[in-house]
MDAnalysis code that builds the backbone (N, CA, C; Angstrom):
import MDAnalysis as mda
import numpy as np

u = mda.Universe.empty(246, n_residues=82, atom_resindex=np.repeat(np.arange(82), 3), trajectory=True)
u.add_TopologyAttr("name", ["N", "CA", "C"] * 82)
u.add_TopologyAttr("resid", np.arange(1, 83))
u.add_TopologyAttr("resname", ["UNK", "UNK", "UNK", "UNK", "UNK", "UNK", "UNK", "UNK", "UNK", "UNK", "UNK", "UNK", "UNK", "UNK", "UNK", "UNK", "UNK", "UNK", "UNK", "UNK", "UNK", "UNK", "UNK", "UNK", "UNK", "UNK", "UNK", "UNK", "UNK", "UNK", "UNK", "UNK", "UNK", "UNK", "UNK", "UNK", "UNK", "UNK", "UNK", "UNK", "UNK", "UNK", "UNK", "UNK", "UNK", "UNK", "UNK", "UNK", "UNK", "UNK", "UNK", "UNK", "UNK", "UNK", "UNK", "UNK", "UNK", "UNK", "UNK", "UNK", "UNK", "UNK", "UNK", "UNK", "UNK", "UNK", "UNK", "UNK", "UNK", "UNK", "UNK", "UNK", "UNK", "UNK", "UNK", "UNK", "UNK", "UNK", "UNK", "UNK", "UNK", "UNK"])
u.atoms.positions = np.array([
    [-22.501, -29.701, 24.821],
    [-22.318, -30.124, 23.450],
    [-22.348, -28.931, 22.492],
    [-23.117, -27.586, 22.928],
    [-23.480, -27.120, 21.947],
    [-22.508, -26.034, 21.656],
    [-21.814, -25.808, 22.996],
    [-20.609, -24.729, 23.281],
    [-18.931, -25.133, 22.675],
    [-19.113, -26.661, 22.384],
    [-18.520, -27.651, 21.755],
    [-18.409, -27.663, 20.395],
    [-19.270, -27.491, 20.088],
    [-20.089, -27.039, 18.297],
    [-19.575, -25.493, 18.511],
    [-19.730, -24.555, 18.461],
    [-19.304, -23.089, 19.007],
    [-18.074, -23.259, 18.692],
    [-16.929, -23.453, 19.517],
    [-15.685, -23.258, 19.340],
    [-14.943, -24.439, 18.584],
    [-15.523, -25.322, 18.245],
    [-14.888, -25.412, 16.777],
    [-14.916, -25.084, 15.558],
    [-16.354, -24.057, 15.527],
    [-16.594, -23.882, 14.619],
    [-15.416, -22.140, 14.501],
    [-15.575, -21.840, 15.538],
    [-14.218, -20.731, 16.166],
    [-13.154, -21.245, 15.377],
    [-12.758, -22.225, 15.453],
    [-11.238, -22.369, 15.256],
    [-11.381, -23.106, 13.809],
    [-12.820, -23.444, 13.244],
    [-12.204, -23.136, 11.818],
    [-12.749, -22.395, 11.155],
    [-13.337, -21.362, 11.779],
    [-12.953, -20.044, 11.000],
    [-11.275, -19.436, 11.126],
    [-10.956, -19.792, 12.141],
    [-9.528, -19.552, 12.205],
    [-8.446, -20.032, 11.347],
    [-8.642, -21.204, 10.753],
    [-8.284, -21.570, 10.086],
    [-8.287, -20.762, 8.145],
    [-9.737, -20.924, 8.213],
    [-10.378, -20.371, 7.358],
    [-9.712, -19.060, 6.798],
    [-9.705, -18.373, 7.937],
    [-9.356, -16.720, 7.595],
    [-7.493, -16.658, 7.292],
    [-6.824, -17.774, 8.006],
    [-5.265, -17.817, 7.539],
    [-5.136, -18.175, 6.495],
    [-6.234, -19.065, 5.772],
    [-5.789, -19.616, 4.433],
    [-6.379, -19.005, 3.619],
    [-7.200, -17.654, 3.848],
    [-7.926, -17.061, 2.862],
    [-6.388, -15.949, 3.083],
    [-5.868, -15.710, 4.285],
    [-4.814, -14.565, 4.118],
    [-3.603, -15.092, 3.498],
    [-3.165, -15.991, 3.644],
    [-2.039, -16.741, 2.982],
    [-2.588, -16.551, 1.612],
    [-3.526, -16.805, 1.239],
    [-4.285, -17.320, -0.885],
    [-3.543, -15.675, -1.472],
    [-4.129, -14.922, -0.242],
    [-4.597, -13.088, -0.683],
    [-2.915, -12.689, -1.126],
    [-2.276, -12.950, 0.039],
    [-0.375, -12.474, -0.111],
    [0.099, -12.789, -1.314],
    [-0.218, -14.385, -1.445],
    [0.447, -15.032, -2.343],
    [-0.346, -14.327, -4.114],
    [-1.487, -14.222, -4.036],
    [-2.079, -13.455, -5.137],
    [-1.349, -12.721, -5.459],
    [-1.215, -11.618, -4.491],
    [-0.685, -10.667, -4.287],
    [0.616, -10.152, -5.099],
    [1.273, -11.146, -4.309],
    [3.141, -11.209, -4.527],
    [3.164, -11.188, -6.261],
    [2.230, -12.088, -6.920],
    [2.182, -12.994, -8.172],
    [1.630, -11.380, -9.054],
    [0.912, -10.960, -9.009],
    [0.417, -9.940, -9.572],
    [1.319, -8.656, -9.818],
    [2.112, -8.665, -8.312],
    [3.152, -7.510, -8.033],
    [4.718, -7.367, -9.011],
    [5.153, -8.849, -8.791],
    [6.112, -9.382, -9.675],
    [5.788, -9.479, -11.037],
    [4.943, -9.509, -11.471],
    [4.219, -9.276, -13.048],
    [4.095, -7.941, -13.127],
    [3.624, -7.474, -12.869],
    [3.919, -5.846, -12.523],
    [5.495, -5.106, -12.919],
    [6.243, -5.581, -12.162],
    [7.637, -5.266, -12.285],
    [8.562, -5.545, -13.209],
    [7.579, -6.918, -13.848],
    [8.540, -7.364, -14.932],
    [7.954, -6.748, -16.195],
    [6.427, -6.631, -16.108],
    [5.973, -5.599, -17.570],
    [7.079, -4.278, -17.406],
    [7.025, -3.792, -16.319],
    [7.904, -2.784, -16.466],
    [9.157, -2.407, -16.740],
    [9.663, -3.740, -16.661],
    [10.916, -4.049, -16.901],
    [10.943, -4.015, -18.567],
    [10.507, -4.969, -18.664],
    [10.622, -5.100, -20.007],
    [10.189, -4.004, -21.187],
    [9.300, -3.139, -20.813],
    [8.917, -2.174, -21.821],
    [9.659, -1.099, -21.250],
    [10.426, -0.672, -20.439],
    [11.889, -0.334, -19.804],
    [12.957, -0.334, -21.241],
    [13.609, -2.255, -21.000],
    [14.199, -2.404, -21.367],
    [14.095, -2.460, -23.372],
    [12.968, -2.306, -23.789],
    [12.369, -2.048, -25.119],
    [12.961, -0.540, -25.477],
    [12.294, 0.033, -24.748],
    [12.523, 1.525, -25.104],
    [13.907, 2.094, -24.885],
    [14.535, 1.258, -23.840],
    [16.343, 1.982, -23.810],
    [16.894, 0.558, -23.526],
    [17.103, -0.030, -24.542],
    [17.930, -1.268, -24.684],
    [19.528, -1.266, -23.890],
    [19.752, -0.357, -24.165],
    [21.366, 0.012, -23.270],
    [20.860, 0.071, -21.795],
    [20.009, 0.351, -21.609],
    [19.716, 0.476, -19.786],
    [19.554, -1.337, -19.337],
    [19.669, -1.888, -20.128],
    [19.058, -3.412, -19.835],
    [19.616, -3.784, -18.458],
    [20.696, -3.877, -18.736],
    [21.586, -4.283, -17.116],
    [20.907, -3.525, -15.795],
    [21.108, -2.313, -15.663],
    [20.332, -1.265, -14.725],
    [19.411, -2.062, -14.209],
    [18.690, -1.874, -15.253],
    [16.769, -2.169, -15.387],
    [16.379, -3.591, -14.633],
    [17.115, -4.437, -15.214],
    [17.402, -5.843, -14.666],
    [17.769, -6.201, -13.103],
    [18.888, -5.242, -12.552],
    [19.180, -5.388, -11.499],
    [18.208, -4.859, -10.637],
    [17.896, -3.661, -10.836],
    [16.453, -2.897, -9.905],
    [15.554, -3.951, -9.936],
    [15.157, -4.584, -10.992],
    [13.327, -5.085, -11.037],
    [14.097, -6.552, -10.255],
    [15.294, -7.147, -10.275],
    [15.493, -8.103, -8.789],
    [15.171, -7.708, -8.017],
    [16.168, -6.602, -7.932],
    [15.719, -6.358, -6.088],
    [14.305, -5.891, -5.880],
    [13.491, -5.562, -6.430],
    [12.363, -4.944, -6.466],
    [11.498, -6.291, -6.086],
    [11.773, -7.186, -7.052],
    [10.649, -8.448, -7.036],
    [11.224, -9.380, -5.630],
    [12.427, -9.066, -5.393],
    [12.789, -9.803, -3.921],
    [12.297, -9.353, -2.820],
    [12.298, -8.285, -2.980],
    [11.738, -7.195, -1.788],
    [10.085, -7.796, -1.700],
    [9.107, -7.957, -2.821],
    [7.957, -8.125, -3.006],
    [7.708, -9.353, -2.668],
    [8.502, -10.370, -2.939],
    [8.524, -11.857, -2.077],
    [8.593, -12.033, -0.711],
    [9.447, -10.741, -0.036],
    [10.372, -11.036, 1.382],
    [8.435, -10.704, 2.080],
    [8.022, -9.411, 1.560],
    [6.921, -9.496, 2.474],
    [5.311, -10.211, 2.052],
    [5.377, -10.677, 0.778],
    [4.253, -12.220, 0.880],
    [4.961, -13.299, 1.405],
    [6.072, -13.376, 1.610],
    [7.005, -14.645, 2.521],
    [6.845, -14.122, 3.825],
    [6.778, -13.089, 4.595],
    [6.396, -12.486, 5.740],
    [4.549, -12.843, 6.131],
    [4.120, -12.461, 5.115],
    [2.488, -12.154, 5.563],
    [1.920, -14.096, 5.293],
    [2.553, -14.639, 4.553],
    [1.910, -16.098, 4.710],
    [2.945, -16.978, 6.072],
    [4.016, -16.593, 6.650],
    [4.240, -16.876, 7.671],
    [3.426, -16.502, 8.422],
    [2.756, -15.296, 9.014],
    [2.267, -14.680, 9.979],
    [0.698, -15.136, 9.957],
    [0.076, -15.822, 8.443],
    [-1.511, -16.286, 8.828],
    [-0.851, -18.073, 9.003],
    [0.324, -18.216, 8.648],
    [0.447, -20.259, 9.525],
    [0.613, -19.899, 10.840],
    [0.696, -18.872, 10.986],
    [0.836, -18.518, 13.331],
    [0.205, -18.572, 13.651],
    [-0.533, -17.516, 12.835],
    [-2.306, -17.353, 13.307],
    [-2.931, -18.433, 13.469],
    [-2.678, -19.423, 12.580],
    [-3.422, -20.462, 12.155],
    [-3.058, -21.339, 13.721],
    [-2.124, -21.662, 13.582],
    [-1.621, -22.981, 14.404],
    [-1.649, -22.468, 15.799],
    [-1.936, -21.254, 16.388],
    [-2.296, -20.934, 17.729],
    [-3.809, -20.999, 17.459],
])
């Protein structure tokens, strides 16, 4: 019984630790993309003609920053579900 108690308590810490890593990415991503867009924008303040430029970089920039919190919260539901 007690080895029973033991490894479930195993597997929800397992749990535990994917959804604390999934919370962390996703923080993450949210903070990063705010990041990019202050920069953007006080960018696009100071050289108004660069707007287009500026705009297209901080996409790809904030896509790029999604692709790997979309990577790292896939990889703690693996963790999780093995």
């Amino acid at each position: 019984m007690m080895s029973l108690l033991i490894l479930l308590a195993d597997i929800a810490m397992g749990y535990l630790g994917a959804a604390v890593g999934a919370g962390l990415a996703t923080i993450g991503a949210g903070i990063g993309i705010g990041k990019i867009g202050q920069g953007a924008m006080e960018g696009m303040a100071r050289q108004p003609e660069a707007g287009g430029d500026i705009r297209s970089t901080m996409i790809i920039a904030a896509a790029l920053v999604e692709g790997v919190a979309f990577f790292a919260v896939v990889v703690c539901f693996l963790i999780a579900v093995k």
